[in-house]
C-alpha positions, -999 to +999 in steps of 0.1 A: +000+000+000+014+035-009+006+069+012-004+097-008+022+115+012+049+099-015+033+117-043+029+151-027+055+179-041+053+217-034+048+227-073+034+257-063+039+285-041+011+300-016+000+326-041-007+307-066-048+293-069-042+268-093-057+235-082-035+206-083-047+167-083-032+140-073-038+111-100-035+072-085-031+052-122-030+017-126-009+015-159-004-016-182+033-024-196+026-015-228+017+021-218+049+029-196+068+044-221+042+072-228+035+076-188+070+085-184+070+105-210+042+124-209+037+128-172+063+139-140+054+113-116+063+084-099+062+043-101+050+038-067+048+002-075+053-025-099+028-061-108+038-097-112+026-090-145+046-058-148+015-031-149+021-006-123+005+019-103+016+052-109+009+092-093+012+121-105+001+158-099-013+178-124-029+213-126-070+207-128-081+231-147-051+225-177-058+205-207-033+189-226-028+162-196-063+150-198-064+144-232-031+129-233-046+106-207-073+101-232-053+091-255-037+061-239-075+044-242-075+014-222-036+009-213-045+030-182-071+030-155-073+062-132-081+050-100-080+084-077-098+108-076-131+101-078-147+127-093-115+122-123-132+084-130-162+105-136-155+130-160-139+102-182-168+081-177-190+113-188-166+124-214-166+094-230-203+083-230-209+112-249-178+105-273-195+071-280-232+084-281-216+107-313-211+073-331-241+056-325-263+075-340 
């Protein structure tokens, strides 16, 4: 079990507003090239089968991480927060609902 306490960084100073998230991912092997890539964060612990739960910190209200999230489709699973699980689950119904008409 990991503490959140691991993942937490000071990225901003006490002026700024910005809200950050902390994102729990449970990645599969496949995608860990990307994750690295794309995201600051950290392994915080790897499978038998070599998928791996990863955290990270990101600024809410900023784009180009969520869609790059997007973009890895099934090859990762966001776990934490809660109300992140949603907004996929939302985003993509309505991305699906486009094609089924």
């Amino acid at each position: 079990d990991w503490s959140s306490d691991v993942c937490s960084s000071d990225l901003l100073d006490e002026t700024d507003t910005q809200v950050i998230w902390t994102i729990k991912l449970h990645c599969q092997p496949e995608a860990r090239g990307r994750v690295l890539e794309y995201f600051q964060g950290t392994i915080m612990e790897v499978y038998a089968d070599t998928s791996f739960l990863y955290c990270m910190q990101v600024p809410k209200q900023e784009h180009f991480w969520y869609a790059s999230l997007l973009g890895m489709g099934n090859t990762v699973r966001v776990l934490e927060p809660e109300e992140l699980v949603e907004r996929i689950k939302a985003d993509c119904r309505a991305m699906l609902k486009q094609y089924e008409k």
